[in-house]
mmCIF file of the N, C-alpha and C atoms, coordinates in Angstrom:
data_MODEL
# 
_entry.id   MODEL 
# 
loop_
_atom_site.group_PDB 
_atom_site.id 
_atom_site.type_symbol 
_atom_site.label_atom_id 
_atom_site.label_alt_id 
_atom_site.label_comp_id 
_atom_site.label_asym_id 
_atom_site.label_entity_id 
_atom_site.label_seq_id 
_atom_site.pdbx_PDB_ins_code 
_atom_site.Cartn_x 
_atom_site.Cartn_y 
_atom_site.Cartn_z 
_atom_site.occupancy 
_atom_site.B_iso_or_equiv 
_atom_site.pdbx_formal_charge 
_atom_site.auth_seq_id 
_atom_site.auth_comp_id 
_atom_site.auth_asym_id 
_atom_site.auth_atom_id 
_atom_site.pdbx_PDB_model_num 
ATOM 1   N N  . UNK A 1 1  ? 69.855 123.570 87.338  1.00 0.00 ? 1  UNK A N  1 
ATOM 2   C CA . UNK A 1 1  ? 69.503 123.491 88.747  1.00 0.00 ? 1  UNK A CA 1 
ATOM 3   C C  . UNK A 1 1  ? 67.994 123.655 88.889  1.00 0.00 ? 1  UNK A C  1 
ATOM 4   N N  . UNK A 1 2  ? 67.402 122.789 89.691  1.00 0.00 ? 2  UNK A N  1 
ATOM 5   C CA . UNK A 1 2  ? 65.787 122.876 89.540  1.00 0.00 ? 2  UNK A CA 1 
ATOM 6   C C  . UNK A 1 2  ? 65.371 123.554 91.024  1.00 0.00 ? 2  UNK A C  1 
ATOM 7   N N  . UNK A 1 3  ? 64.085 124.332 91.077  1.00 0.00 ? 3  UNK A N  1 
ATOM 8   C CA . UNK A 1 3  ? 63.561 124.710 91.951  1.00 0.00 ? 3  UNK A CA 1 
ATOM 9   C C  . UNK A 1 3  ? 63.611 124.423 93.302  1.00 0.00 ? 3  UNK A C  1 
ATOM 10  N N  . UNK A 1 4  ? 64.079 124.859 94.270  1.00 0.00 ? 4  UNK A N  1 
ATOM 11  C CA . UNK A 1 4  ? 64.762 124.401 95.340  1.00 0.00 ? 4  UNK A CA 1 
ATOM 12  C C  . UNK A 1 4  ? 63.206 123.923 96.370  1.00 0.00 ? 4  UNK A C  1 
ATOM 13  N N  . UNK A 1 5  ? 62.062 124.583 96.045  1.00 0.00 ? 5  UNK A N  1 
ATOM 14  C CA . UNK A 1 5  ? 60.581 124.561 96.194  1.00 0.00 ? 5  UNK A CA 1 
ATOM 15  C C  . UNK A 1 5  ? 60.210 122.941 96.152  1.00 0.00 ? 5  UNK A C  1 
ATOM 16  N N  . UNK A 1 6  ? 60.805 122.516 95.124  1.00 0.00 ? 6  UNK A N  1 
ATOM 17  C CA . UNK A 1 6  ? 59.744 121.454 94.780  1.00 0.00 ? 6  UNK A CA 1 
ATOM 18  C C  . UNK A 1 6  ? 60.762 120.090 94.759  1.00 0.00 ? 6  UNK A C  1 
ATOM 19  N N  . UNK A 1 7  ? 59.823 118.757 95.246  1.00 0.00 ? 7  UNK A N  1 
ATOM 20  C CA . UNK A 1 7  ? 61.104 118.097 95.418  1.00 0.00 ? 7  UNK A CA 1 
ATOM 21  C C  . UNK A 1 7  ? 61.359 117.162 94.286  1.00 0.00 ? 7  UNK A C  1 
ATOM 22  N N  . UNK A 1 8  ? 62.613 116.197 94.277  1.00 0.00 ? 8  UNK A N  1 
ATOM 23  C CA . UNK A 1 8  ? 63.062 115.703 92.666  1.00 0.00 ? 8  UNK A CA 1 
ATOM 24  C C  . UNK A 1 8  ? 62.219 114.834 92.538  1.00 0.00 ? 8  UNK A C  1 
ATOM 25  N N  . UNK A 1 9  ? 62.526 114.868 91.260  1.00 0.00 ? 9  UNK A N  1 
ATOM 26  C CA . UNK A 1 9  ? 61.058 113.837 90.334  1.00 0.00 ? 9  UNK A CA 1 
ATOM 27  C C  . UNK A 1 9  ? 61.497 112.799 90.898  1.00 0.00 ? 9  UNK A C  1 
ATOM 28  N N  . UNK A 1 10 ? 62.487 112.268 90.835  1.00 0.00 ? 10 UNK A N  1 
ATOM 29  C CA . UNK A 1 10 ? 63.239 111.287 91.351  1.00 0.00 ? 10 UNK A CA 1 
ATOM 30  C C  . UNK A 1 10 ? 62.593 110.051 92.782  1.00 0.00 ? 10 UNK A C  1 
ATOM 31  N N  . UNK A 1 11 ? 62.664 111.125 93.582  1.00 0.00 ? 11 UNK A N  1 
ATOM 32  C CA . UNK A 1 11 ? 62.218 110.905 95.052  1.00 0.00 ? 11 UNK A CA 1 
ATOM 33  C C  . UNK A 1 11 ? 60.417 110.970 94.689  1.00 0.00 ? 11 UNK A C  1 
ATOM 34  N N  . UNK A 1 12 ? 60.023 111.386 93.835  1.00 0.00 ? 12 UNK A N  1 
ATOM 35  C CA . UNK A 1 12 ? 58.660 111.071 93.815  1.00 0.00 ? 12 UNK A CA 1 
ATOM 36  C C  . UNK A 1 12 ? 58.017 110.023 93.395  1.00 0.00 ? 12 UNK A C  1 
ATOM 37  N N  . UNK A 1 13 ? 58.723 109.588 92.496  1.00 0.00 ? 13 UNK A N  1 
ATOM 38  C CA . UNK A 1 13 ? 58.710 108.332 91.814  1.00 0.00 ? 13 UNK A CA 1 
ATOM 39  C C  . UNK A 1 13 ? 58.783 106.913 92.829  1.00 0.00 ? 13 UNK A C  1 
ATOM 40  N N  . UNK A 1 14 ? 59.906 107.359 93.457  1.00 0.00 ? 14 UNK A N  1 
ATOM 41  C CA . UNK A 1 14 ? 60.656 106.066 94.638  1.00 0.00 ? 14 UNK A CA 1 
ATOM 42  C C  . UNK A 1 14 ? 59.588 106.443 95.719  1.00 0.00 ? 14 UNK A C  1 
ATOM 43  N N  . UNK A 1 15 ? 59.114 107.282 96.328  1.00 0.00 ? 15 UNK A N  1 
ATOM 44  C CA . UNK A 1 15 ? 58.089 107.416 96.812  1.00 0.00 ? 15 UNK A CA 1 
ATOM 45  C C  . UNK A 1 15 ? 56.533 106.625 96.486  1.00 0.00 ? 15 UNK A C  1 
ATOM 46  N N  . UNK A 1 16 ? 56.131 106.991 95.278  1.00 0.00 ? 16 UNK A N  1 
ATOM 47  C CA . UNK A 1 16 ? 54.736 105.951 94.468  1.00 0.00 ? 16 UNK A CA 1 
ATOM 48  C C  . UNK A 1 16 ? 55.499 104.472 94.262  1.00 0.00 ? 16 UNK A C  1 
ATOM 49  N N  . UNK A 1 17 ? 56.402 103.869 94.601  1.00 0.00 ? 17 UNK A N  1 
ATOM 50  C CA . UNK A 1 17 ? 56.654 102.677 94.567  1.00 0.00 ? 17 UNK A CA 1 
ATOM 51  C C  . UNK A 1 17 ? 56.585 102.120 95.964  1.00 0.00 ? 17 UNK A C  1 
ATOM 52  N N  . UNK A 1 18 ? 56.996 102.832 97.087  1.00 0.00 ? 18 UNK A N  1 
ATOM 53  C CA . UNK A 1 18 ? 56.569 102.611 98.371  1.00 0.00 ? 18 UNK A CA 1 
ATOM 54  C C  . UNK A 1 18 ? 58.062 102.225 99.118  1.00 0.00 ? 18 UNK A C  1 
ATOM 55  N N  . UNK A 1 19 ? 59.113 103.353 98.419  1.00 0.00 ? 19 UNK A N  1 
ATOM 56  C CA . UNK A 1 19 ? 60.521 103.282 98.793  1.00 0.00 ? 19 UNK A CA 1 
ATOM 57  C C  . UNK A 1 19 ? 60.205 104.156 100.436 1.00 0.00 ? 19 UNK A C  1 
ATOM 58  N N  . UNK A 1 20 ? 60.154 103.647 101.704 1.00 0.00 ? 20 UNK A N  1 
ATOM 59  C CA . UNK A 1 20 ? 60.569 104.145 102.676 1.00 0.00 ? 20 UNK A CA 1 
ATOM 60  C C  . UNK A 1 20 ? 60.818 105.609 102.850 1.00 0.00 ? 20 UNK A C  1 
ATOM 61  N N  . UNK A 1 21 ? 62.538 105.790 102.413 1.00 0.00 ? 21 UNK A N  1 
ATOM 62  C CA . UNK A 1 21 ? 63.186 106.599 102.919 1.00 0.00 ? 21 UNK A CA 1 
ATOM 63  C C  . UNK A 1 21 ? 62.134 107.874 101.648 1.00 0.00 ? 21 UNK A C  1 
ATOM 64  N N  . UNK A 1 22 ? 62.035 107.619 100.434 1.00 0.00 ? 22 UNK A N  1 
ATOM 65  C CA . UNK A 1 22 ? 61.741 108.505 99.519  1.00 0.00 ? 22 UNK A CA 1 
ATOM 66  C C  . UNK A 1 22 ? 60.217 108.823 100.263 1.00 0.00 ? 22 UNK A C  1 
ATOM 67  N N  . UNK A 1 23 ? 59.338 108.279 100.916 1.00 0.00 ? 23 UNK A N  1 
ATOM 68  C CA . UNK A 1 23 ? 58.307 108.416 101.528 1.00 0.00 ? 23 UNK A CA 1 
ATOM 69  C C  . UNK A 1 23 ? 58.658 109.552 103.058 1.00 0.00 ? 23 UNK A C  1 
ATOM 70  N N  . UNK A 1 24 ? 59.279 109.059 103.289 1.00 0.00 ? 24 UNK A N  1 
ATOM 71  C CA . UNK A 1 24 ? 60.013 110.297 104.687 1.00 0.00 ? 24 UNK A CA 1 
ATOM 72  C C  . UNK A 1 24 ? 60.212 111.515 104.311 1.00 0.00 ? 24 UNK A C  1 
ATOM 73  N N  . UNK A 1 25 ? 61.134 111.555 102.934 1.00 0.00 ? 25 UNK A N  1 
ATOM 74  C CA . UNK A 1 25 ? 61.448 112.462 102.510 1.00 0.00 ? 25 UNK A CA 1 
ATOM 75  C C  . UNK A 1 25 ? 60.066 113.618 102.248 1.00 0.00 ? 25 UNK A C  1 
ATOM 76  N N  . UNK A 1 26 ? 58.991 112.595 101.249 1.00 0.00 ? 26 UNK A N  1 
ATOM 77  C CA . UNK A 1 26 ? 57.732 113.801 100.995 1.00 0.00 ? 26 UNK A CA 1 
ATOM 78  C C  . UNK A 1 26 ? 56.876 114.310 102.192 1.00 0.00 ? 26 UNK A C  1 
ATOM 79  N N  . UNK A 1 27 ? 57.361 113.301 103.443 1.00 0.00 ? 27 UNK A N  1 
ATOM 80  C CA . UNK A 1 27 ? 56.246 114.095 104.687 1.00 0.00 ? 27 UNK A CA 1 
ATOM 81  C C  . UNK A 1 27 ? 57.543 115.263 105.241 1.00 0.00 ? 27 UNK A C  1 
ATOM 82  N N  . UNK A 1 28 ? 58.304 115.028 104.861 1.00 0.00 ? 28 UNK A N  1 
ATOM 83  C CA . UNK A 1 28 ? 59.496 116.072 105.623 1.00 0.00 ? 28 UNK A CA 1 
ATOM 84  C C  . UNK A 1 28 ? 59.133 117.075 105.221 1.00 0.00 ? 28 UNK A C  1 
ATOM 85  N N  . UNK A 1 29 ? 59.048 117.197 103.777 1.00 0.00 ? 29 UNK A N  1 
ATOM 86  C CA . UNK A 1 29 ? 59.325 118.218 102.553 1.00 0.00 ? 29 UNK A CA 1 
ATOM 87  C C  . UNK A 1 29 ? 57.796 119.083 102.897 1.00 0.00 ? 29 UNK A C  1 
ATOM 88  N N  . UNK A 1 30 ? 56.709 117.887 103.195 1.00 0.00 ? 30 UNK A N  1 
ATOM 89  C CA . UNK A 1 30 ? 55.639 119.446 103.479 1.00 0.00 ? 30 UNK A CA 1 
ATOM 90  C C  . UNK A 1 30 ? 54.481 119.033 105.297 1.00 0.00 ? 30 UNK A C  1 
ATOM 91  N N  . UNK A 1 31 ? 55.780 118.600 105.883 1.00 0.00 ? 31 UNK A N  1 
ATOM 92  C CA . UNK A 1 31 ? 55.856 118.767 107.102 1.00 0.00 ? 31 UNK A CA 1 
ATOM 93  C C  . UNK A 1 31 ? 55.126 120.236 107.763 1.00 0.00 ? 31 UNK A C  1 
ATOM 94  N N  . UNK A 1 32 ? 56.086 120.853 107.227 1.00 0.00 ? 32 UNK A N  1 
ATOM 95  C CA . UNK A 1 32 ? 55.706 122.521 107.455 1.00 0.00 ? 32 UNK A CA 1 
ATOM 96  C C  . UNK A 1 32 ? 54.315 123.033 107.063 1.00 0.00 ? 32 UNK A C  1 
ATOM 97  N N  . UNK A 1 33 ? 53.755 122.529 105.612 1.00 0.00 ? 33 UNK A N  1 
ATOM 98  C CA . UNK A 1 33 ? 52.317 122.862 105.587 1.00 0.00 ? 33 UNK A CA 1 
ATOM 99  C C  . UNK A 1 33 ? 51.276 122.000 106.239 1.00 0.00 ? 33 UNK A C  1 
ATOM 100 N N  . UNK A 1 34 ? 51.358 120.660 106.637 1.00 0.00 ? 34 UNK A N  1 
ATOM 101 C CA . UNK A 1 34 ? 50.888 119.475 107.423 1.00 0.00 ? 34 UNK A CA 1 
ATOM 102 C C  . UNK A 1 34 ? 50.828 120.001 108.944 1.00 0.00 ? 34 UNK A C  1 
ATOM 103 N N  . UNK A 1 35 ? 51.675 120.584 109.395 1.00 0.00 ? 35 UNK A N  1 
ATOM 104 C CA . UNK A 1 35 ? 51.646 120.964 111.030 1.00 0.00 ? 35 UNK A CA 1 
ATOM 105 C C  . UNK A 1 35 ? 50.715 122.352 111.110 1.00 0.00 ? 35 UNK A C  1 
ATOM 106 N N  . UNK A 1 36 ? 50.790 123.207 109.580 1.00 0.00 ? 36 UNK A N  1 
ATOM 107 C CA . UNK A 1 36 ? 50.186 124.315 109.788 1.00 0.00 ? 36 UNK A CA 1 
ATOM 108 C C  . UNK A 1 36 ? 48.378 124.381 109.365 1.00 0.00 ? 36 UNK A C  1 
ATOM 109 N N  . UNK A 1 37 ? 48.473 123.331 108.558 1.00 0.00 ? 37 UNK A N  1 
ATOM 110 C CA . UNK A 1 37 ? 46.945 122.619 108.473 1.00 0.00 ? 37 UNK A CA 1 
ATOM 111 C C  . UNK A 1 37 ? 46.439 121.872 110.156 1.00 0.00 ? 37 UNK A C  1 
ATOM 112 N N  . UNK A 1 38 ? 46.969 121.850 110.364 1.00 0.00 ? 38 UNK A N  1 
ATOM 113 C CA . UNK A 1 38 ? 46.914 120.728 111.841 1.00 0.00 ? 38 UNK A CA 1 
ATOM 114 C C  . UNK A 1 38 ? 46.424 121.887 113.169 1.00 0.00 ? 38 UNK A C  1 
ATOM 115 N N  . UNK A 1 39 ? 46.635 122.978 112.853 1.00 0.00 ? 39 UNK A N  1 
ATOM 116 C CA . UNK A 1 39 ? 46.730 124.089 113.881 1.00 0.00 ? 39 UNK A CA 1 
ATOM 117 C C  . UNK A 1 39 ? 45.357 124.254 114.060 1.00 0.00 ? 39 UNK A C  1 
ATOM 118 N N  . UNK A 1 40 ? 44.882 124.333 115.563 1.00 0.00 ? 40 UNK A N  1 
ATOM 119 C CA . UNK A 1 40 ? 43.701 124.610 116.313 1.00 0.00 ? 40 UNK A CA 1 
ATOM 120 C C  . UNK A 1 40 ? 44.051 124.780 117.335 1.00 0.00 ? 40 UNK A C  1 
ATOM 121 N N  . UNK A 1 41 ? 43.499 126.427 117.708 1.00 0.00 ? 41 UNK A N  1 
ATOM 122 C CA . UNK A 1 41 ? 43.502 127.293 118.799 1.00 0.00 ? 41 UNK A CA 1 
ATOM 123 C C  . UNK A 1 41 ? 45.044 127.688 119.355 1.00 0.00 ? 41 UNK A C  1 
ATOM 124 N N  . UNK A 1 42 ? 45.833 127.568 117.934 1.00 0.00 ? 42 UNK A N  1 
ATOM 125 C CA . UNK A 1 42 ? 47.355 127.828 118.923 1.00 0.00 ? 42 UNK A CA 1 
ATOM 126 C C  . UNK A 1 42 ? 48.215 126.393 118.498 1.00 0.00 ? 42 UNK A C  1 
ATOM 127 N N  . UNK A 1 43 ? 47.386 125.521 118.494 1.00 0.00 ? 43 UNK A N  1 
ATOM 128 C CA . UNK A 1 43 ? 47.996 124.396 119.156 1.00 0.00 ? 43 UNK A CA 1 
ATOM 129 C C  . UNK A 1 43 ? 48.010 122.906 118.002 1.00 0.00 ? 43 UNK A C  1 
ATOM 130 N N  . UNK A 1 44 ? 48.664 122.350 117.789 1.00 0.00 ? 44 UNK A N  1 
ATOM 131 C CA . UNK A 1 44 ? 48.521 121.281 116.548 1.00 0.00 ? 44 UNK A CA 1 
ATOM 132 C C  . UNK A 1 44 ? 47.994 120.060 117.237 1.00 0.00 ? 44 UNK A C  1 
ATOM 133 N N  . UNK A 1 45 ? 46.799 119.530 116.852 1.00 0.00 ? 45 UNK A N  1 
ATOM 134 C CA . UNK A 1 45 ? 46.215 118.816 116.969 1.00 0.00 ? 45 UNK A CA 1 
ATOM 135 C C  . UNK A 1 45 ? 47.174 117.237 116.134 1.00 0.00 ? 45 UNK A C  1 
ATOM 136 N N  . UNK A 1 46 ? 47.382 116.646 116.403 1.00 0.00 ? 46 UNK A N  1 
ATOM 137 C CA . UNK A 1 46 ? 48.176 115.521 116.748 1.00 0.00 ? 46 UNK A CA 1 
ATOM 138 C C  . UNK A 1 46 ? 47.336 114.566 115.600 1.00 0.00 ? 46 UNK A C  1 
ATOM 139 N N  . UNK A 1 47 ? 45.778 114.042 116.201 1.00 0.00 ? 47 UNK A N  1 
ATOM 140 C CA . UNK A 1 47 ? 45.083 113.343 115.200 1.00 0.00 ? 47 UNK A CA 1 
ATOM 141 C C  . UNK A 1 47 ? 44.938 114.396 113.772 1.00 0.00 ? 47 UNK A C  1 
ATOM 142 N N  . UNK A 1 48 ? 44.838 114.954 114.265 1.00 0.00 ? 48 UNK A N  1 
ATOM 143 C CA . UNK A 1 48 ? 44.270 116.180 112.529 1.00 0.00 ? 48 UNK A CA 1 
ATOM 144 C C  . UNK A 1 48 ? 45.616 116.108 111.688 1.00 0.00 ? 48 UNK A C  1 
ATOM 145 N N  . UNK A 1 49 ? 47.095 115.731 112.272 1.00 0.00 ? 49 UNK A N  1 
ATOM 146 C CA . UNK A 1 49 ? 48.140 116.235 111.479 1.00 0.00 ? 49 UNK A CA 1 
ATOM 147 C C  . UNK A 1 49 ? 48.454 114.154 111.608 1.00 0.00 ? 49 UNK A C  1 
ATOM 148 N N  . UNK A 1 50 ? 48.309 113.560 112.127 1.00 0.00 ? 50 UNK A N  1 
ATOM 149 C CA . UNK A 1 50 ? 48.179 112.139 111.457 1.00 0.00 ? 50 UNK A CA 1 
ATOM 150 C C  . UNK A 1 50 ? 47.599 112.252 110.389 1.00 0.00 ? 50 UNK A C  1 
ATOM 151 N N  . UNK A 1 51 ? 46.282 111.924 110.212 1.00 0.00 ? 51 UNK A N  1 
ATOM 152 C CA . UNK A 1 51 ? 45.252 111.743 109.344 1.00 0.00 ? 51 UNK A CA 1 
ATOM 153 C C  . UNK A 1 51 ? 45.698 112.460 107.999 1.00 0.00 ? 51 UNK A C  1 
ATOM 154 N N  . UNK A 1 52 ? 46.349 113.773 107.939 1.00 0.00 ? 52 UNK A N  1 
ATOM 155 C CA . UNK A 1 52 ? 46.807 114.556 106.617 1.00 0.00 ? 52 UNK A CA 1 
ATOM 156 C C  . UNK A 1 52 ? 47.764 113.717 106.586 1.00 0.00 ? 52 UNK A C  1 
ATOM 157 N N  . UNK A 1 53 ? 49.187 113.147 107.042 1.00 0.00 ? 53 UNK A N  1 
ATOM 158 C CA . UNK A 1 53 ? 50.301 112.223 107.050 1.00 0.00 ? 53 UNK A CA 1 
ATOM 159 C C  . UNK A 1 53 ? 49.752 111.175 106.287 1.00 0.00 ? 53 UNK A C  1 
ATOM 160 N N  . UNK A 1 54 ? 48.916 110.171 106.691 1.00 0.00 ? 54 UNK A N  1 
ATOM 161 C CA . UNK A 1 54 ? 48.369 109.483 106.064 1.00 0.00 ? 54 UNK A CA 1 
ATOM 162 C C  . UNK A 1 54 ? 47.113 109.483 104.836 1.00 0.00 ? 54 UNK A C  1 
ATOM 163 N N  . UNK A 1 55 ? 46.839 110.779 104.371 1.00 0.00 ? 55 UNK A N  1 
ATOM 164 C CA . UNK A 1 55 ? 46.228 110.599 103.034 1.00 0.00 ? 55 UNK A CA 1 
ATOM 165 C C  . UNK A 1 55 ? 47.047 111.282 102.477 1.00 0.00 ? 55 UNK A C  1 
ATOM 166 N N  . UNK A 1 56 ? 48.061 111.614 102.638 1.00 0.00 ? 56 UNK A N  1 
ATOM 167 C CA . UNK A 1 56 ? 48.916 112.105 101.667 1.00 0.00 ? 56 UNK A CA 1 
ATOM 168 C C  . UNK A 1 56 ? 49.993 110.422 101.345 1.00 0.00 ? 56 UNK A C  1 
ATOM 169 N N  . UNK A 1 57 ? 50.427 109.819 102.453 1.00 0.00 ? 57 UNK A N  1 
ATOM 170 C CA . UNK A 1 57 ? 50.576 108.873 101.924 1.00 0.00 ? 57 UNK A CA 1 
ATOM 171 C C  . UNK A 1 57 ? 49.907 107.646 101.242 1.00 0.00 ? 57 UNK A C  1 
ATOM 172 N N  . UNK A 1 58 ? 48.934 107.545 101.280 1.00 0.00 ? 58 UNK A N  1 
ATOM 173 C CA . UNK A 1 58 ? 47.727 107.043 100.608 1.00 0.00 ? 58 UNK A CA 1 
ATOM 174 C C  . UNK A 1 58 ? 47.871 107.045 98.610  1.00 0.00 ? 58 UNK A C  1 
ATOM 175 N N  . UNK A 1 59 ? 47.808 108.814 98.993  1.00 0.00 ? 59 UNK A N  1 
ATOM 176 C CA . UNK A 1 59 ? 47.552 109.555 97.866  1.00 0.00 ? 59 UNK A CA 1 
ATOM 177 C C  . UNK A 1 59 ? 48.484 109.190 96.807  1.00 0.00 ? 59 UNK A C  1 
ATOM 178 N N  . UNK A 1 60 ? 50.293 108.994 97.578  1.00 0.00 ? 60 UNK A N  1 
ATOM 179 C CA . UNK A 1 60 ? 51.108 108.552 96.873  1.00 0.00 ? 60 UNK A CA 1 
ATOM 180 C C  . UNK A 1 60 ? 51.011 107.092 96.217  1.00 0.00 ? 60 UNK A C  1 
ATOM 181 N N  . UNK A 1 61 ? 50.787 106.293 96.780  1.00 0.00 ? 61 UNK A N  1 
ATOM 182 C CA . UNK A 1 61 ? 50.403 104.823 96.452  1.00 0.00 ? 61 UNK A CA 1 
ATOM 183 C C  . UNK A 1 61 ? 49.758 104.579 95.341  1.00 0.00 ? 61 UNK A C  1 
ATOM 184 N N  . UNK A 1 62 ? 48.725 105.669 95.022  1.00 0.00 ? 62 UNK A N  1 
ATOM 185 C CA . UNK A 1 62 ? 47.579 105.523 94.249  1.00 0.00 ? 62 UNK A CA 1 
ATOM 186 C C  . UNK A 1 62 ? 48.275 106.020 93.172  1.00 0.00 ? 62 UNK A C  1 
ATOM 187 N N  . UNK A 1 63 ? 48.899 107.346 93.024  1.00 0.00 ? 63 UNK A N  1 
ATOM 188 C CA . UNK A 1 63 ? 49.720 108.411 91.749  1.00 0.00 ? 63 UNK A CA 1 
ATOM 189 C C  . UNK A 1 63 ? 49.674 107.541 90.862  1.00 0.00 ? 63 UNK A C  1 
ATOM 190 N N  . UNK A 1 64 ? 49.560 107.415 89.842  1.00 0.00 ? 64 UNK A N  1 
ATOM 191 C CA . UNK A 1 64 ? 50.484 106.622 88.653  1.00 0.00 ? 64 UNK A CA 1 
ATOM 192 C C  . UNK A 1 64 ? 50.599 107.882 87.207  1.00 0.00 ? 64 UNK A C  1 
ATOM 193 N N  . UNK A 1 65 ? 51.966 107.441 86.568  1.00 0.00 ? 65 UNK A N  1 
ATOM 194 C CA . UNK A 1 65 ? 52.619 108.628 86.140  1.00 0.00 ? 65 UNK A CA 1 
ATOM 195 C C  . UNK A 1 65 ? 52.200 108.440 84.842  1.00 0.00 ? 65 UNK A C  1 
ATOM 196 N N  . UNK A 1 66 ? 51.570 107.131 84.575  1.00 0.00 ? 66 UNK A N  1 
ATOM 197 C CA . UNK A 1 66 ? 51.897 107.041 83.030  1.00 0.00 ? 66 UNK A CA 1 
ATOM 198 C C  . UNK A 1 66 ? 49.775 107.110 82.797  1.00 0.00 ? 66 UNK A C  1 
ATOM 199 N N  . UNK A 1 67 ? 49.129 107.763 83.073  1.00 0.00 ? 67 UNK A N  1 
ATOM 200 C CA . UNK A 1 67 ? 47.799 107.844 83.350  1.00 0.00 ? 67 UNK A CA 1 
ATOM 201 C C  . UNK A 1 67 ? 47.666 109.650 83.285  1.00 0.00 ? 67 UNK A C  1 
ATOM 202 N N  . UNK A 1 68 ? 47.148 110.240 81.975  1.00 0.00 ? 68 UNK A N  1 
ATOM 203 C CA . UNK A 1 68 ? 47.304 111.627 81.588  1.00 0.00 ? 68 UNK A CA 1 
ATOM 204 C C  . UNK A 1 68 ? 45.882 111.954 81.783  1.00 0.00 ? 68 UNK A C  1 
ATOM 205 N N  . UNK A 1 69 ? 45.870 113.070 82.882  1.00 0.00 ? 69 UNK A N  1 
ATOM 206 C CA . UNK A 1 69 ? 44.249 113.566 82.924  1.00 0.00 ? 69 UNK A CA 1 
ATOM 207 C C  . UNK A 1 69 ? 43.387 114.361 81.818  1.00 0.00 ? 69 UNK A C  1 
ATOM 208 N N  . UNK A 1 70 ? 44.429 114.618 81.203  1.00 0.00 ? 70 UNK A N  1 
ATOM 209 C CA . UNK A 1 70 ? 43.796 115.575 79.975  1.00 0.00 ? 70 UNK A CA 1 
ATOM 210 C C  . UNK A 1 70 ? 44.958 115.298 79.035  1.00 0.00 ? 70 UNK A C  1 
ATOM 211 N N  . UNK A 1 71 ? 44.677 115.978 77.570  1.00 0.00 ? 71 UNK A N  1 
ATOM 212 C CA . UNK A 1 71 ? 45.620 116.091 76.617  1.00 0.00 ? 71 UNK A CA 1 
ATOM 213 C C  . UNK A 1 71 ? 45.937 117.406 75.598  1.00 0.00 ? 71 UNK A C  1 
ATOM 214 N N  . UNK A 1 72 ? 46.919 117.816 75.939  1.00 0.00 ? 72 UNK A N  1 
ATOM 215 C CA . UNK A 1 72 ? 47.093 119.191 75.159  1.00 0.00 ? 72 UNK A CA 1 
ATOM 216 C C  . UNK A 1 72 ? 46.837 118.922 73.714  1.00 0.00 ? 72 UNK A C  1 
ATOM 217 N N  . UNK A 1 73 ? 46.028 120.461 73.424  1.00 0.00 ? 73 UNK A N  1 
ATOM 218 C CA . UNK A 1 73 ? 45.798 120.242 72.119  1.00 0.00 ? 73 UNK A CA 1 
ATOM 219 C C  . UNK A 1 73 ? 46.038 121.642 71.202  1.00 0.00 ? 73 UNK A C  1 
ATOM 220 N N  . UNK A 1 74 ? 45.996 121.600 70.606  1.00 0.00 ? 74 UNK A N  1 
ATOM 221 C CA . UNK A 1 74 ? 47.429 123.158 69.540  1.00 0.00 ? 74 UNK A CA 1 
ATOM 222 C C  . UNK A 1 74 ? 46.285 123.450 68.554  1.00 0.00 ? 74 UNK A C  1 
# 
């Protein structure tokens, strides 16, 4: 059973391909930190919590899995 925190590799994947529903799913999933980034004076600023919506979907588009930033070394 995997971390109830984090969402399936699965849906992340179908997400960086530009699957819809798997894309809903990752703004759902950090919805909650997106609205709380968005907060000014009380109140969620609407453009400020677009704009994070959309570079996070951006961000996904771009991911590619098979592209290693570094390489462990022993």
């Amino acid at each position: 059973m995997g971390n109830p925190n984090l969402l399936p590799y699965e849906t992340i994947v179908r997400a960086t391909s530009g699957e819809p529903e798997a894309v809903d799913k990752v703004l759902q999933h950090y919805g909650k930190q997106i609205r709380l980034a968005s907060l000014e004076n009380g109140h969620i600023n609407k453009d400020t919590e677009d704009s994070i919506k959309q570079r996070l979907v951006t961000a996904l588009f771009k991911f590619r899995f098979d592209e290693q930033p570094y390489k462990k070394t022993e």
